[in-house]
N, CA, C and O atoms as CSV, one atom per row, in Angstrom:
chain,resi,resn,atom,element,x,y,z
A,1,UNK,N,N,8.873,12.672,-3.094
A,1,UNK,CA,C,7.450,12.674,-2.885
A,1,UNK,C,C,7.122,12.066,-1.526
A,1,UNK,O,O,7.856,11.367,-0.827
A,2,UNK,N,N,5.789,12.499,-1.272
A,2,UNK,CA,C,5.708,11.750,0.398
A,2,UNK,C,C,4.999,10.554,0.235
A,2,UNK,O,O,4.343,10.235,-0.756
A,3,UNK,N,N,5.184,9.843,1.371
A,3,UNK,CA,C,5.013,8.560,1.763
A,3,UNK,C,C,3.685,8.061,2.370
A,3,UNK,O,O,3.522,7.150,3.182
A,4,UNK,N,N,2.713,8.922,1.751
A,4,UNK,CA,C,1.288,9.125,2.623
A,4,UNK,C,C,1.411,9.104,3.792
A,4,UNK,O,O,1.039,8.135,4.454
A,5,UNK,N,N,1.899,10.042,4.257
A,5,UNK,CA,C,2.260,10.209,5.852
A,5,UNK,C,C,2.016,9.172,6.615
A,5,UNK,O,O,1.375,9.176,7.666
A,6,UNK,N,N,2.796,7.802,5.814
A,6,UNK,CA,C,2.575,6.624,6.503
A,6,UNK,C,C,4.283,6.547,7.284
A,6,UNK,O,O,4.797,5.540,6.797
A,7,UNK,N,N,4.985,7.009,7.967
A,7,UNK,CA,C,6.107,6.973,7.845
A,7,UNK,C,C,6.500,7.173,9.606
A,7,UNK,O,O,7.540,7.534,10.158
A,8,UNK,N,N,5.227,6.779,10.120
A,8,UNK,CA,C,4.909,6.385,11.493
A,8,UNK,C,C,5.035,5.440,11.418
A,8,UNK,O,O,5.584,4.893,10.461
A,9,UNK,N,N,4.416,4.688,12.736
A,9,UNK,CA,C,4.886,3.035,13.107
A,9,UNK,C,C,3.196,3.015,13.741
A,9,UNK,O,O,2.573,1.959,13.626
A,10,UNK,N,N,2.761,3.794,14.167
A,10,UNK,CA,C,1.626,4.026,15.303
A,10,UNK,C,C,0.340,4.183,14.242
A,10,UNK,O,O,-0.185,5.166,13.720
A,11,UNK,N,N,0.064,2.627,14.170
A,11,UNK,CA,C,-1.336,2.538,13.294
A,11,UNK,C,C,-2.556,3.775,13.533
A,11,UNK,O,O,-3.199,4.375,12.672
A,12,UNK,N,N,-2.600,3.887,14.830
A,12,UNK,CA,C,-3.707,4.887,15.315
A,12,UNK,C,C,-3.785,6.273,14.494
A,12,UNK,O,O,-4.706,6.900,13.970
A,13,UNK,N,N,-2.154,6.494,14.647
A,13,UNK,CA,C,-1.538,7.942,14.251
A,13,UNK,C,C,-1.400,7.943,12.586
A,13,UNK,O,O,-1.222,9.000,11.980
A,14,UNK,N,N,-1.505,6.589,11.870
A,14,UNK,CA,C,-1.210,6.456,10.411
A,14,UNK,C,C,-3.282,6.473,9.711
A,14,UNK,O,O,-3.675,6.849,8.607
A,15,UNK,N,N,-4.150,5.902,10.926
A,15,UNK,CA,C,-5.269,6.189,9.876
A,15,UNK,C,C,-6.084,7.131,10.795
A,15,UNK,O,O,-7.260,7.044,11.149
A,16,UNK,N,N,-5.028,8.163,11.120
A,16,UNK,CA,C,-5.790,9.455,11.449
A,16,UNK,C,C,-5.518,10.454,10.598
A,16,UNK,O,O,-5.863,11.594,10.908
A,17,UNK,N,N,-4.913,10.228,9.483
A,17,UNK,CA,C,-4.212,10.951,8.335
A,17,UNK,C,C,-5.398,11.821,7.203
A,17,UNK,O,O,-5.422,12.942,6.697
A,18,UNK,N,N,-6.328,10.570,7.161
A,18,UNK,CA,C,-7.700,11.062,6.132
A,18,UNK,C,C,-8.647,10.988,7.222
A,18,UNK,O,O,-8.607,10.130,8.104
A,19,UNK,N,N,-9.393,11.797,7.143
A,19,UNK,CA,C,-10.223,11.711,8.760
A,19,UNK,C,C,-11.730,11.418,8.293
A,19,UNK,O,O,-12.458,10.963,9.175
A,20,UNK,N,N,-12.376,11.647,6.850
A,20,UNK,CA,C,-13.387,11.323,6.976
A,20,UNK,C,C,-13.267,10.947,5.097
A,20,UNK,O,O,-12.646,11.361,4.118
A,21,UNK,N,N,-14.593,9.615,5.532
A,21,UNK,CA,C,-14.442,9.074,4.259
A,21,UNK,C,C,-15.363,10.111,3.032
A,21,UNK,O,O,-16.093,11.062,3.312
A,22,UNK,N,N,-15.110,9.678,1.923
A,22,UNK,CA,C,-15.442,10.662,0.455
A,22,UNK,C,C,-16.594,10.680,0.517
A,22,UNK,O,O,-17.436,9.803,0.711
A,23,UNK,N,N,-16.661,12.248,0.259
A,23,UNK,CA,C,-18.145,12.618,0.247
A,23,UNK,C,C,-18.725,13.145,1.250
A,23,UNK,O,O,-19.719,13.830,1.009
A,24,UNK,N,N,-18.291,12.990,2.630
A,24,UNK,CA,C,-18.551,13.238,3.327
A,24,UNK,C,C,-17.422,14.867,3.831
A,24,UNK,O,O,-18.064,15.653,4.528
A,25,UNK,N,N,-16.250,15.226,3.590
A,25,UNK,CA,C,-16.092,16.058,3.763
A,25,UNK,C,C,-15.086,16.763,2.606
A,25,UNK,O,O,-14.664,15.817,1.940
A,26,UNK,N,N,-14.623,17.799,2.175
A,26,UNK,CA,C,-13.601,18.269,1.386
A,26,UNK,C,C,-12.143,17.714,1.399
A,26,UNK,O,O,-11.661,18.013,2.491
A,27,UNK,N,N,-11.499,17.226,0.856
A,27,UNK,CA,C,-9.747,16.798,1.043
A,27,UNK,C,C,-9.242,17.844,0.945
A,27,UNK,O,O,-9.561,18.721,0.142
A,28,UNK,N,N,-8.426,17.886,1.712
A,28,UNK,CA,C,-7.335,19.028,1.927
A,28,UNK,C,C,-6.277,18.865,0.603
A,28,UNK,O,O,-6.147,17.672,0.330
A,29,UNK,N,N,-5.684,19.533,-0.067
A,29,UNK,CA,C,-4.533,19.767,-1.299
A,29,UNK,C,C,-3.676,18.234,-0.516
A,29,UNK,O,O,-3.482,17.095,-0.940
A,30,UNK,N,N,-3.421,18.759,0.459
A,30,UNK,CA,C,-2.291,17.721,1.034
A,30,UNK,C,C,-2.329,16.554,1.352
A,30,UNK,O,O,-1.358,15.822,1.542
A,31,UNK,N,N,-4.167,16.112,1.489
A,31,UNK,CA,C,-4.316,14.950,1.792
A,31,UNK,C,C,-5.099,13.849,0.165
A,31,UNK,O,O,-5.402,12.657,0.108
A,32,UNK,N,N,-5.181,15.092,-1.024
A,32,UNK,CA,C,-5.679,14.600,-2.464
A,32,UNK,C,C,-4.334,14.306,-2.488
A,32,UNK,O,O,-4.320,13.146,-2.901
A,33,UNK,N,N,-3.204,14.642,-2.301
A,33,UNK,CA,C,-1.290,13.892,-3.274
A,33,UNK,C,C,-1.242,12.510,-2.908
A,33,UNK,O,O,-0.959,11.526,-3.592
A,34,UNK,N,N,-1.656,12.639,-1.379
A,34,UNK,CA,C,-1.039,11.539,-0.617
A,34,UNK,C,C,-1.778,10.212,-1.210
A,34,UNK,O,O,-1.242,9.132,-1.459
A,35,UNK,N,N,-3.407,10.640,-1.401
A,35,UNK,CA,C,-4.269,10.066,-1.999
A,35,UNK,C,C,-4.151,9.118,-3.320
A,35,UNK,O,O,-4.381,7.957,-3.660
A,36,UNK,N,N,-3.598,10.455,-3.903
A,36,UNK,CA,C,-3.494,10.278,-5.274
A,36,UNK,C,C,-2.201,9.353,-5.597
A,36,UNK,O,O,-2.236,8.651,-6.608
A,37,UNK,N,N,-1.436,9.344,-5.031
A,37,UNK,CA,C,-0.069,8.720,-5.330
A,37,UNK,C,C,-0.304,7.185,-4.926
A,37,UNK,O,O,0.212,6.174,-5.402
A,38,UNK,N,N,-1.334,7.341,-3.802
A,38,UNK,CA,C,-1.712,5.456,-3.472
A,38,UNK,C,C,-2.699,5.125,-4.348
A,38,UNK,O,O,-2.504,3.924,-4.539
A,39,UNK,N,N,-3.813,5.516,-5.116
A,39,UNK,CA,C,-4.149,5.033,-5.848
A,39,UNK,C,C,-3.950,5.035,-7.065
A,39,UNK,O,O,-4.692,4.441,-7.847
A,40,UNK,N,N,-2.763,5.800,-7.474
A,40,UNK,CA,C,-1.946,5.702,-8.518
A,40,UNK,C,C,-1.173,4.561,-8.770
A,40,UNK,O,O,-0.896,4.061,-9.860
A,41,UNK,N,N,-0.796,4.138,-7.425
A,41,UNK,CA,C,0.136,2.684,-7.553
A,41,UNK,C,C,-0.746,1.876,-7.792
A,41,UNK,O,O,-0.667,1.331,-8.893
A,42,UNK,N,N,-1.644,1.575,-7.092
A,42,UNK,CA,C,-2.226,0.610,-7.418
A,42,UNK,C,C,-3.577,0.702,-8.585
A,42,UNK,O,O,-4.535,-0.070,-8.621
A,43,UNK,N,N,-3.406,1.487,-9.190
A,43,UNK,CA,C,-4.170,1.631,-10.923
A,43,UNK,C,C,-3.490,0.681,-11.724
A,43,UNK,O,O,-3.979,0.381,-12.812
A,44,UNK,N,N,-2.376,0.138,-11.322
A,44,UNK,CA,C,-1.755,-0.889,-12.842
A,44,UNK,C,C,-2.354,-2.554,-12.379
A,44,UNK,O,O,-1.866,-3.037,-11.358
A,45,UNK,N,N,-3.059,-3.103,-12.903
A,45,UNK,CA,C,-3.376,-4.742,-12.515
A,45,UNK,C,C,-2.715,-5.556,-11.739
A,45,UNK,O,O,-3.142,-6.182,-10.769
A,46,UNK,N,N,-1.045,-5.525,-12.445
A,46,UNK,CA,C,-0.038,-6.050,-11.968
A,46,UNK,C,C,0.206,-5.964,-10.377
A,46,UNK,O,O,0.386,-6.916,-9.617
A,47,UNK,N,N,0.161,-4.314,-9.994
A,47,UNK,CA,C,0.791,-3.817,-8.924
A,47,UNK,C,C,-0.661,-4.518,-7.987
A,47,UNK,O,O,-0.294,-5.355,-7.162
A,48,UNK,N,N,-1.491,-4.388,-8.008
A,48,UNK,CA,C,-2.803,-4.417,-7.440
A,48,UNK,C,C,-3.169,-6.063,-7.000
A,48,UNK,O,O,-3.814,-6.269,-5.971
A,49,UNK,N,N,-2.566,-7.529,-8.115
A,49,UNK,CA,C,-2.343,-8.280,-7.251
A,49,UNK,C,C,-1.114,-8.444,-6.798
A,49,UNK,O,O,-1.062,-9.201,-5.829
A,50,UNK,N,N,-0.058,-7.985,-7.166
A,50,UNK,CA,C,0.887,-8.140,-6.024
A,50,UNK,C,C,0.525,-7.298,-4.883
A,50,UNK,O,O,0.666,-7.981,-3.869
A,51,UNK,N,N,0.125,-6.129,-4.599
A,51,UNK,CA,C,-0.455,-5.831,-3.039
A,51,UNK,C,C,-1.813,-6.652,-2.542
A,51,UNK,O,O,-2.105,-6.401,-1.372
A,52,UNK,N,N,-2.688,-7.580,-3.211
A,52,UNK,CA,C,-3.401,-8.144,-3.126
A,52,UNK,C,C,-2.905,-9.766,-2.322
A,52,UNK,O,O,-3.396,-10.345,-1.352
A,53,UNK,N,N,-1.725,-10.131,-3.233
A,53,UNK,CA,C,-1.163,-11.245,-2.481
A,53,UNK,C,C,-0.380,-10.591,-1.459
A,53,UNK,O,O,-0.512,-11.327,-0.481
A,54,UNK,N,N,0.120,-9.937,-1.239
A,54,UNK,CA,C,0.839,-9.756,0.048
A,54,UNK,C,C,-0.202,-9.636,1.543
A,54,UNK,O,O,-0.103,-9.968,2.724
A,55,UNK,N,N,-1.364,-8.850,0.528
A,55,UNK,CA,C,-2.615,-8.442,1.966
A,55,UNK,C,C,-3.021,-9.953,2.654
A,55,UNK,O,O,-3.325,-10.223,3.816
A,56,UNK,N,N,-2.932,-10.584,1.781
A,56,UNK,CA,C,-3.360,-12.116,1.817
A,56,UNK,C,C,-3.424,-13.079,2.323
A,56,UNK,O,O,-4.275,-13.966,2.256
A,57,UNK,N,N,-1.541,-12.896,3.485
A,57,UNK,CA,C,-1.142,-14.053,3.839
A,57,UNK,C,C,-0.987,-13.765,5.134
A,57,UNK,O,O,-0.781,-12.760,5.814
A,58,UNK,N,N,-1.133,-14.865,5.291
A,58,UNK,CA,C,-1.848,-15.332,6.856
A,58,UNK,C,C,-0.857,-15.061,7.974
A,58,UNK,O,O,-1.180,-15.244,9.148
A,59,UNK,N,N,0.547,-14.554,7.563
A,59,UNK,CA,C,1.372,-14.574,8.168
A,59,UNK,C,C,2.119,-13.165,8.666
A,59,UNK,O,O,3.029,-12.815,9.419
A,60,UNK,N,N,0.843,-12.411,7.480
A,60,UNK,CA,C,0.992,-10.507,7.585
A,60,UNK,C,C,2.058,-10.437,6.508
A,60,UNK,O,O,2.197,-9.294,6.072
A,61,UNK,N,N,2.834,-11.334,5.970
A,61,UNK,CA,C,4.352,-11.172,5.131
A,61,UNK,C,C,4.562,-12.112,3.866
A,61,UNK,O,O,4.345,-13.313,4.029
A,62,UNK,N,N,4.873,-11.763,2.908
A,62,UNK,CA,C,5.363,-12.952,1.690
A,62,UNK,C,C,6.614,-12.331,0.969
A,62,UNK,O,O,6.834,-11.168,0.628
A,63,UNK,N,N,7.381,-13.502,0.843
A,63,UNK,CA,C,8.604,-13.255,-0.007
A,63,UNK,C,C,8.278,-13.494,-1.224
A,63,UNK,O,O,7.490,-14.300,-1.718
A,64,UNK,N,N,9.059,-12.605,-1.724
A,64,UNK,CA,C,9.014,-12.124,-3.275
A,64,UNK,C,C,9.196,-13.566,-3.787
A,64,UNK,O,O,8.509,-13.642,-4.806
A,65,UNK,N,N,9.727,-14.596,-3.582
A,65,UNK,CA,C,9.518,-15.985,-4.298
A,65,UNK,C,C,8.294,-16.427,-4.373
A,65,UNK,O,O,8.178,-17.275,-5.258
A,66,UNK,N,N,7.363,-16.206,-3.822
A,66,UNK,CA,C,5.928,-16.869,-3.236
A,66,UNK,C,C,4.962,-15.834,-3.832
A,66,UNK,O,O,3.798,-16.225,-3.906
A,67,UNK,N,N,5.239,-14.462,-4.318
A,67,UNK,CA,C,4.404,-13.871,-4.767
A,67,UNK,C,C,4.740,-13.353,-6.789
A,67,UNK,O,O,4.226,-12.499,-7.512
A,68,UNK,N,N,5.470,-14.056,-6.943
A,68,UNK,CA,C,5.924,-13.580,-8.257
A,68,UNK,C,C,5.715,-13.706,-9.295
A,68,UNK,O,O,6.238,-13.259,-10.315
A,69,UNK,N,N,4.770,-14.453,-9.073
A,69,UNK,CA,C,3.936,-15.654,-10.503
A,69,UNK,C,C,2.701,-14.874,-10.785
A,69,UNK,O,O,1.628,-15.403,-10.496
A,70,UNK,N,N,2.714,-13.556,-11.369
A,70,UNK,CA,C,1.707,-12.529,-11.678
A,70,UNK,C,C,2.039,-11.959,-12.819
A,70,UNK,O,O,2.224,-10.758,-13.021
A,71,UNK,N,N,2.144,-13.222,-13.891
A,71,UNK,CA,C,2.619,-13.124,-15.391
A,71,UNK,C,C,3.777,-11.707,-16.309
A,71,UNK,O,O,3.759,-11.217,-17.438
A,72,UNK,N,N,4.580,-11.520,-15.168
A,72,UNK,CA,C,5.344,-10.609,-15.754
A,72,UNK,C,C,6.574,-11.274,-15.216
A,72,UNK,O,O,6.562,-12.086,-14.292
A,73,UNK,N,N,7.792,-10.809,-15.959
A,73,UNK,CA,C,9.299,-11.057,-15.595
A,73,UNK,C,C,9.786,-10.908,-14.333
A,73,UNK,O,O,9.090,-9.945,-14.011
A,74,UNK,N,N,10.352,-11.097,-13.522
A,74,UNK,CA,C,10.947,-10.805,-11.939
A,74,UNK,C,C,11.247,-9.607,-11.907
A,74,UNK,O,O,10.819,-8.999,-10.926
A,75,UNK,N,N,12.272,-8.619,-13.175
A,75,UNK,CA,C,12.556,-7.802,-13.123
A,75,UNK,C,C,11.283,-6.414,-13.048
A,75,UNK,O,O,11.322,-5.373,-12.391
A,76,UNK,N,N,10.335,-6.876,-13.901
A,76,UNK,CA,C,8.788,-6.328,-13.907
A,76,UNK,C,C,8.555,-6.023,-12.291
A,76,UNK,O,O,8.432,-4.964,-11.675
A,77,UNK,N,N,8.548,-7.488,-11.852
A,77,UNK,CA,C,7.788,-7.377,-10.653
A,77,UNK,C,C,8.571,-6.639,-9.910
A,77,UNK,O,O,7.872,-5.736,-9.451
A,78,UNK,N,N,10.010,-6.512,-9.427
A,78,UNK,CA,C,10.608,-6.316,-8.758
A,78,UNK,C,C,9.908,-4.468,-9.091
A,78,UNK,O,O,8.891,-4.010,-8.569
A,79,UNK,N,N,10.624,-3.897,-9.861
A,79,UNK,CA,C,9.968,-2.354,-10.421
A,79,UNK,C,C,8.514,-2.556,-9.386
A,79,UNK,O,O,8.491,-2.235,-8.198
A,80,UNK,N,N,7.548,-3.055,-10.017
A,80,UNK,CA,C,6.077,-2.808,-9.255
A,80,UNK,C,C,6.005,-2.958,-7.980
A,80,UNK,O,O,5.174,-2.444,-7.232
A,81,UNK,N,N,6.968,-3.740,-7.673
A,81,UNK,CA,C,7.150,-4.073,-5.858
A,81,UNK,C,C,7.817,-2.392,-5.244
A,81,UNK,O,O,7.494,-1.914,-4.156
A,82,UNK,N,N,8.744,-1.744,-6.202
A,82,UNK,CA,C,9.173,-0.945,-5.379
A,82,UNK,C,C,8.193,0.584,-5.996
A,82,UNK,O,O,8.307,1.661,-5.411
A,83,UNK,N,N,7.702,0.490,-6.657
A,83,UNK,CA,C,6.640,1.706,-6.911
A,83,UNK,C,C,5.317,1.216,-5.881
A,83,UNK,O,O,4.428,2.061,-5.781
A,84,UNK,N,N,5.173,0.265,-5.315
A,84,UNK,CA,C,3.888,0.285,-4.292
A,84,UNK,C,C,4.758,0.454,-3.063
A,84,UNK,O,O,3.931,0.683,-2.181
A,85,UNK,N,N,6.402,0.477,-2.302
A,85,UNK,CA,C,6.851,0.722,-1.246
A,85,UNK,C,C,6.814,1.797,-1.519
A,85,UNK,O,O,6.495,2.459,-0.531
A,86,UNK,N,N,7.057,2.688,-2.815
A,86,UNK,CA,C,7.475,4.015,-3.112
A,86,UNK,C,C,6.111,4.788,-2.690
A,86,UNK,O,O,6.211,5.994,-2.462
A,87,UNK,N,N,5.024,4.255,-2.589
A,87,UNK,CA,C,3.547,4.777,-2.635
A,87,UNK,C,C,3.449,4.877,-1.290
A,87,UNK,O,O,2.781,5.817,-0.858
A,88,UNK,N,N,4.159,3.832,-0.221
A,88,UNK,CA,C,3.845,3.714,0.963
A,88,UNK,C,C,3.328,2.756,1.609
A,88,UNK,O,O,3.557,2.627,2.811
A,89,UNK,N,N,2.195,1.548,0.640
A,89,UNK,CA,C,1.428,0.849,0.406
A,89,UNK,C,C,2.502,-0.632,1.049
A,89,UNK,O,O,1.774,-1.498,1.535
A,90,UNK,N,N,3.557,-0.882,1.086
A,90,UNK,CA,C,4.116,-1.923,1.259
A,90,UNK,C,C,5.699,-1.391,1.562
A,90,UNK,O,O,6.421,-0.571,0.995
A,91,UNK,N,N,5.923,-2.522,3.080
A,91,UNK,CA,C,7.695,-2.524,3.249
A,91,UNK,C,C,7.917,-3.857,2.837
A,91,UNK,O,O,7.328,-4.754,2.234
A,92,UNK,N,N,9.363,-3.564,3.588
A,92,UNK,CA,C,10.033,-4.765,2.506
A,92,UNK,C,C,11.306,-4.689,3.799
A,92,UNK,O,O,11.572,-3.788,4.595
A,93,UNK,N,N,11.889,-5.993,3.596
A,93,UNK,CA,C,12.971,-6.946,4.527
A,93,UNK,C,C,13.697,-7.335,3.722
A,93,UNK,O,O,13.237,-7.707,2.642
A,94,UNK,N,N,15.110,-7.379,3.987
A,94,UNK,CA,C,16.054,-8.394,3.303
A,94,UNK,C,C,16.365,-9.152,4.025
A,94,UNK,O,O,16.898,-8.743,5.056
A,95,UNK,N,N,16.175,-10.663,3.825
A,95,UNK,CA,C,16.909,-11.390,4.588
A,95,UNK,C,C,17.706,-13.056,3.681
A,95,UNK,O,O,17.226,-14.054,3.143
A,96,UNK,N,N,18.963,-12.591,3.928
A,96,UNK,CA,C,19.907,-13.347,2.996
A,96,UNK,C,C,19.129,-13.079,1.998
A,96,UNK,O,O,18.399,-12.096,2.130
A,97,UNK,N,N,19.055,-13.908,0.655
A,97,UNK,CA,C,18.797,-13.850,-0.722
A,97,UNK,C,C,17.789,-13.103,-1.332
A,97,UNK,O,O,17.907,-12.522,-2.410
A,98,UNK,N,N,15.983,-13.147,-0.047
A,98,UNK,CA,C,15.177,-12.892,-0.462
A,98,UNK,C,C,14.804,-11.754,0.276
A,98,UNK,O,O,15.387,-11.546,1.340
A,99,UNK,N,N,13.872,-10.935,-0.136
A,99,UNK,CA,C,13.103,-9.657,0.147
A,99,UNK,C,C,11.588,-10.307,0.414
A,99,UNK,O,O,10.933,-11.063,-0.305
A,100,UNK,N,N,11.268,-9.711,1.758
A,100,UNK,CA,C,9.881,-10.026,1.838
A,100,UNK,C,C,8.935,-8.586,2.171
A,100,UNK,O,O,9.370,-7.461,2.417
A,101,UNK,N,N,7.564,-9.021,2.089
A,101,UNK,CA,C,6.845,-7.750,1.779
A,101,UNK,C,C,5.793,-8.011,3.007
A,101,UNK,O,O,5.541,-9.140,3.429
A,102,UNK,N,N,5.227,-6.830,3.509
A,102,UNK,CA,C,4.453,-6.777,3.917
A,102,UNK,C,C,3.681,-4.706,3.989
A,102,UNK,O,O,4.034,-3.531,3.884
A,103,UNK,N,N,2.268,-5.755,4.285
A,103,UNK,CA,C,1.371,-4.527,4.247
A,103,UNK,C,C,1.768,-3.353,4.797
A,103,UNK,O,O,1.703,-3.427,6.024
A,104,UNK,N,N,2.439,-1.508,4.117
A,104,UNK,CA,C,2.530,-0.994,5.871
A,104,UNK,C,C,1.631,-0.802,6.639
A,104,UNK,O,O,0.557,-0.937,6.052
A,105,UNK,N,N,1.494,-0.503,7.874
A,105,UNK,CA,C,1.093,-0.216,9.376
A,105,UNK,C,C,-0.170,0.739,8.908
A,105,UNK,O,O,0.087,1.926,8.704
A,106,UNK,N,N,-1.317,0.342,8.757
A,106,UNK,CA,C,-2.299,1.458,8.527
A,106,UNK,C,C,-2.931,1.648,7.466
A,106,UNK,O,O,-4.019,2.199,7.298
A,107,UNK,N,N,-2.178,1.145,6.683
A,107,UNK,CA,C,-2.854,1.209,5.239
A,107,UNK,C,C,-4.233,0.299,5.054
A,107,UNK,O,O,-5.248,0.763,4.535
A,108,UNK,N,N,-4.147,-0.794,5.454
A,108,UNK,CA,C,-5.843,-1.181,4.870
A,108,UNK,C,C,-7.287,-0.287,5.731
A,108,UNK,O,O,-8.448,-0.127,5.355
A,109,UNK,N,N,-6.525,0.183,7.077
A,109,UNK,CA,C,-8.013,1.002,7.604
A,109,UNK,C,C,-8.031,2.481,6.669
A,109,UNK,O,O,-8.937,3.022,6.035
A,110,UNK,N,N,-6.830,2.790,6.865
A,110,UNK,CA,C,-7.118,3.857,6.307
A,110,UNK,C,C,-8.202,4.043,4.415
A,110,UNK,O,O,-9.172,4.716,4.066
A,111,UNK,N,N,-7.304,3.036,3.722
A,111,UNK,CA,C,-8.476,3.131,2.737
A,111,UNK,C,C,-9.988,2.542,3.153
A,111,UNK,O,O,-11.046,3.121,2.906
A,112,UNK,N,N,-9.855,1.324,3.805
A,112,UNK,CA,C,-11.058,1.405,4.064
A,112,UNK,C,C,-12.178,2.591,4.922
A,112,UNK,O,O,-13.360,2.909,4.794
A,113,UNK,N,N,-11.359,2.879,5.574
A,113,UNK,CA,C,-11.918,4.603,5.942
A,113,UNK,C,C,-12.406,5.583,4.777
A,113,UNK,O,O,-13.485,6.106,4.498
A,114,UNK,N,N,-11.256,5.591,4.282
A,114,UNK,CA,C,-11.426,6.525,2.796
A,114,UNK,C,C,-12.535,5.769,1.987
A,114,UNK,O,O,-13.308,6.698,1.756
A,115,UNK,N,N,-13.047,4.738,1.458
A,115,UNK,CA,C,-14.220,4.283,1.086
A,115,UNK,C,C,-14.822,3.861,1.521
A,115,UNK,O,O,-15.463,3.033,0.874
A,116,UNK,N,N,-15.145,4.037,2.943
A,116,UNK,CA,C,-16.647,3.404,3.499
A,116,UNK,C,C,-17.599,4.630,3.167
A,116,UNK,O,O,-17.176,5.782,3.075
A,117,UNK,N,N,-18.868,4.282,3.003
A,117,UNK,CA,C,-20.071,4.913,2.934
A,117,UNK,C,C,-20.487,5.150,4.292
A,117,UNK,O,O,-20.403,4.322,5.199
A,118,UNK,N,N,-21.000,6.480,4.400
A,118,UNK,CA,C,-21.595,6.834,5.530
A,118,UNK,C,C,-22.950,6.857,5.116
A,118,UNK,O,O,-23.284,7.269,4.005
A,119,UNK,N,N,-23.950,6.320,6.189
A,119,UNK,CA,C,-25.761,6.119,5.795
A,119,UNK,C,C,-26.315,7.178,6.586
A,119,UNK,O,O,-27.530,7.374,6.591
């Protein structure tokens, strides 16, 4: 499945993907999957504050030790951590023991693009 054609590096080029927010124009087939698959990930509570704490920190990045306390098992989280990279919504680092997360490149304008209201 695709990666909401987030699979650039070039923020500019990642929230030029949905070009106008809802309502305002028709989605293309290709740009409702891409759609649909990111707000699919984040439809489960769980997944939604763990991309919530990751958006969070002040540092653009949190390791999976620091974000894990979102009342499910490690193994839970770990699954929800990789169905929101799988969405596109979040990368991830290994370094020695721990995995850290951060927002990808584009993703918060772009939804916020996708739900701003036009007046």
């Amino acid at each position: 499945m695709s990666n909401l054609a987030l699979e650039s590096t070039d923020e500019k080029a990642v929230a030029s993907w949905c070009c106008q927010p809802l309502g305002t124009a028709e989605l293309s087939a290709a740009d409702s999957v891409k759609i649909a698959l990111m707000f699919k990930a984040l439809s489960d509570p769980v997944r939604l504050r763990l991309f919530s704490k990751v958006a969070a920190q002040p540092t653009g990045e949190a390791c999976v030790c620091d974000i894990q306390d979102v009342g499910v098992s490690q193994p839970t989280v770990s699954h929800h951590l990789r169905k929101l990279r799988e969405a596109g919504l979040l990368e991830s680092e290994r370094r020695a023991s721990w995995v850290y997360y951060r927002v990808a490149p584009g993703v918060l304008p772009v939804m916020a693009k996708l739900l701003s209201q036009t007046t």
